[in-house]
C-alpha positions as CSV (number, residue, x, y, z in Angstrom):
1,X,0.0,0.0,0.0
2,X,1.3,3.6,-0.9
3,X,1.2,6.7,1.5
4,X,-2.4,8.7,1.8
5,X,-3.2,11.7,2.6
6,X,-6.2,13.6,3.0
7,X,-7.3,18.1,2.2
8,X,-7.4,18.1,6.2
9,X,-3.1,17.4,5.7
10,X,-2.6,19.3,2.9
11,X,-4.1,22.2,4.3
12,X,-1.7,21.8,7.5
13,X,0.9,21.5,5.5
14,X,0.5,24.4,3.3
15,X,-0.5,26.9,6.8
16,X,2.9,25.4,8.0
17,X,4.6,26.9,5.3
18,X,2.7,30.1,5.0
19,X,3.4,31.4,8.5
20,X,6.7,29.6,8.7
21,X,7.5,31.7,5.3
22,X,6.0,34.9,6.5
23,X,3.3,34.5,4.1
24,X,1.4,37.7,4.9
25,X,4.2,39.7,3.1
26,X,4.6,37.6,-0.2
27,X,3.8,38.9,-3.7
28,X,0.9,37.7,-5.4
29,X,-0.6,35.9,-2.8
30,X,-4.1,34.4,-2.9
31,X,-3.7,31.7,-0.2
32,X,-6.3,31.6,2.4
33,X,-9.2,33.3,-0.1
34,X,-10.7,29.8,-1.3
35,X,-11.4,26.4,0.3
36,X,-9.5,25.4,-2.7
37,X,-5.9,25.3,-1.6
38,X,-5.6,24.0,-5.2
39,X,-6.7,27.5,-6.4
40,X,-4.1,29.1,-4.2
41,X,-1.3,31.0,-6.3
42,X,1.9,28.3,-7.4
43,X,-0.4,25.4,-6.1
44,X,-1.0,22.4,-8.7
45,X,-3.0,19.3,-7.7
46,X,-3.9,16.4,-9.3
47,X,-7.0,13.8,-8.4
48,X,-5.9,10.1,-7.9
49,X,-7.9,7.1,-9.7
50,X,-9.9,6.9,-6.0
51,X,-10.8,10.8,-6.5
52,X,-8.0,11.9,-3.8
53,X,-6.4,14.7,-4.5
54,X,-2.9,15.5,-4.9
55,X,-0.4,18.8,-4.9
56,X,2.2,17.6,-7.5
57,X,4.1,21.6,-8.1
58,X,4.5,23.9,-5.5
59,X,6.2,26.9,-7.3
60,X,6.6,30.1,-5.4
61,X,9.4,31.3,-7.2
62,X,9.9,35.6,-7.0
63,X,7.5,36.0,-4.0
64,X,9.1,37.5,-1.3
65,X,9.5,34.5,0.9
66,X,11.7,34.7,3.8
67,X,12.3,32.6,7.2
68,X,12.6,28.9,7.0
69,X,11.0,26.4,4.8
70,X,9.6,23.9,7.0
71,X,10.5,20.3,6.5
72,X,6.7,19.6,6.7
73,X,6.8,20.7,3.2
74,X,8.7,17.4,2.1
75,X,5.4,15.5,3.4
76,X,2.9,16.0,0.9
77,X,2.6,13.1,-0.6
78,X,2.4,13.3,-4.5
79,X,5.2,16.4,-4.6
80,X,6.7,16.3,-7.7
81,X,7.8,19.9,-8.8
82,X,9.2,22.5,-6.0
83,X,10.2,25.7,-7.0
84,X,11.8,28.3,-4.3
85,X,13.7,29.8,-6.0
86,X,14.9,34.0,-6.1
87,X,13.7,34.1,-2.9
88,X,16.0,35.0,0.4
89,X,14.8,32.1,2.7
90,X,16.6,29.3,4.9
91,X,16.6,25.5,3.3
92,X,18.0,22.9,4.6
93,X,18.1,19.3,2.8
94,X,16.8,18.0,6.3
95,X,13.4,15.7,5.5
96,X,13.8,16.0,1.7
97,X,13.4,11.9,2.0
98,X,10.1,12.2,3.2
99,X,9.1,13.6,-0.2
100,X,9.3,10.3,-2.5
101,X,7.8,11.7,-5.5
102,X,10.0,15.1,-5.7
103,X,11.5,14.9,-9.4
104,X,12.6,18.8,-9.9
105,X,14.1,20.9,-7.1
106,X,14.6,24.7,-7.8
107,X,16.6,26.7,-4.9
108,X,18.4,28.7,-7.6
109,X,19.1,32.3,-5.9
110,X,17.5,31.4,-2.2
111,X,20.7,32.0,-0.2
112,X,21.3,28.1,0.7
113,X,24.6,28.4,2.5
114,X,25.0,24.7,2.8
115,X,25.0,21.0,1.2
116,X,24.1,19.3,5.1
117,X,22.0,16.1,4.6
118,X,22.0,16.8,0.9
119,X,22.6,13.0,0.8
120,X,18.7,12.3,1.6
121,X,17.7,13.4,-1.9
122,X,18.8,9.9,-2.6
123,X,15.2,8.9,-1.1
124,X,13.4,11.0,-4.1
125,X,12.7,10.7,-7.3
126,X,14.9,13.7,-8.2
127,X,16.3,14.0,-11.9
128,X,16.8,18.0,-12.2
129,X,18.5,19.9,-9.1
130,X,18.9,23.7,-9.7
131,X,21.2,25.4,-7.2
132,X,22.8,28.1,-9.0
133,X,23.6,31.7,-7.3
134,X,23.9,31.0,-4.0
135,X,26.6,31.4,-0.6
136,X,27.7,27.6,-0.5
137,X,31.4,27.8,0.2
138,X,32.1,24.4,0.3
139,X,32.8,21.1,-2.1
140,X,29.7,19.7,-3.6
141,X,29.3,16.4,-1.4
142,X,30.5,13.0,-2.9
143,X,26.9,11.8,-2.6
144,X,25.3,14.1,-4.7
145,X,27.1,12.2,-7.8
146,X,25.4,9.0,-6.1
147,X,21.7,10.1,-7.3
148,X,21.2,7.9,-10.4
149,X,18.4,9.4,-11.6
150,X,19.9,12.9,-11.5
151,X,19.9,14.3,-15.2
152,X,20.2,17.9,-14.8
153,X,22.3,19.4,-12.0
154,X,22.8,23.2,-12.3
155,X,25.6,24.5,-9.8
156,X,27.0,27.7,-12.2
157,X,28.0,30.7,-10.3
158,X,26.5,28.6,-7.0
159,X,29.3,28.4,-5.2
160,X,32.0,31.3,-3.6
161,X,35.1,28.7,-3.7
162,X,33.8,25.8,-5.9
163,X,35.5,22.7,-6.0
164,X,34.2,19.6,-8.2
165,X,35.4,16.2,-6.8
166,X,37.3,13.9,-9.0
167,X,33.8,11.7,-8.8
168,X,32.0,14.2,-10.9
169,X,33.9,12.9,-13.8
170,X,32.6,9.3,-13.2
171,X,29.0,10.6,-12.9
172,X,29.6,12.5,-16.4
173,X,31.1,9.8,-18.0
174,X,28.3,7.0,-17.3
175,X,25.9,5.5,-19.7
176,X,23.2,8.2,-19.1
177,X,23.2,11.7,-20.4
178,X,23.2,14.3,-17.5
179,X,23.4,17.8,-18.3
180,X,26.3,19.5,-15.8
181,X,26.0,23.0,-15.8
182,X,29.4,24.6,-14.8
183,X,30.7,28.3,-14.3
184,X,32.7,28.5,-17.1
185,X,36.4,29.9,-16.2
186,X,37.1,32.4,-18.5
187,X,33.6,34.2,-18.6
188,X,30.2,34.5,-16.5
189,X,28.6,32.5,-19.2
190,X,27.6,28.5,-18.5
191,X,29.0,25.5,-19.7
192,X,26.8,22.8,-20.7
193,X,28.9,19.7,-20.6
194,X,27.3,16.4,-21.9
């Protein structure tokens, strides 16, 4: 049997994050206004063959979050597509396990300042990871080269001393593609290396 949930969790959830993320000052904010949390601005749901329903995208990129994302977030079950990103908050990898489903993660420009329990992504689905412009100054964990179904991981400009790991060569030179997206060392453009 797969994990359940029901609106009563969802809607827990969701107020966690909203008063967690100072919600009352974001930018084009319509949460709270329906019974609908799936009308709710960056909120996409999906029903389930029973009629449940789902939130599969939560993108609040650009909205003037702030404070810390709460690791209750990771626990809607379904959670496919998170986008934080351009937003000055506090995320931590912390719980990311708990979201199974979680394919595409976004945190480009959100101020993450470090890669600590990064290594429980491996308990998602993830195959894009966007981290780009952000205070890291540290090397990008062994483990992160671990996630097999990772395809895309963007880490140009991200970090303030950047180091890559011999590993990464390994994880760019398996059988799959993965798109690595580098900052290149001559310029402020990106490399794309396949």
């Amino acid at each position: 049997m797969g994990s359940t949930t029901c609106d009563g969790d969802n809607m827990r959830i969701l107020s966690d994050v909203y008063e967690a993320m100072n919600g009352d000052k974001w930018s084009d904010n319509n949460w709270f206004y329906s019974d609908d949390e799936c009308e709710w601005t960056g909120i996409t749901c999906y029903y389930g063959d029973g009629g449940q329903k789902f939130i599969n995208r939560v993108e609040l990129s650009d909205m003037k979050l702030s404070g810390t994302v709460p690791s209750s977030l990771f626990t809607l079950v379904g959670l496919e597509y998170l986008d934080l990103s351009n937003n000055f908050i506090s995320f931590q990898f912390d719980g990311i396990e708990n979201a199974k489903s979680l394919q595409v993660l976004d945190i480009t420009s959100t101020g993450l300042d470090s890669f600590d329990y990064i290594e429980q992504l491996a308990g998602t689905s993830i195959t894009e990871l966007y981290m780009s412009n952000n205070n890291v100054n540290e090397r990008i964990p062994d483990s992160i080269y671990d996630l097999t179904g990772l395809t895309i991981l963007n880490v140009s400009k991200h970090l303030t001393a950047m180091r890559l790991h011999a590993h990464a060569q390994s994880f760019l030179s398996d059988s799959t593609s993965h798109q690595f997206l580098t900052p290149s060392l001559h310029s402020d453009c990106t490399q794309q290396i396949e």
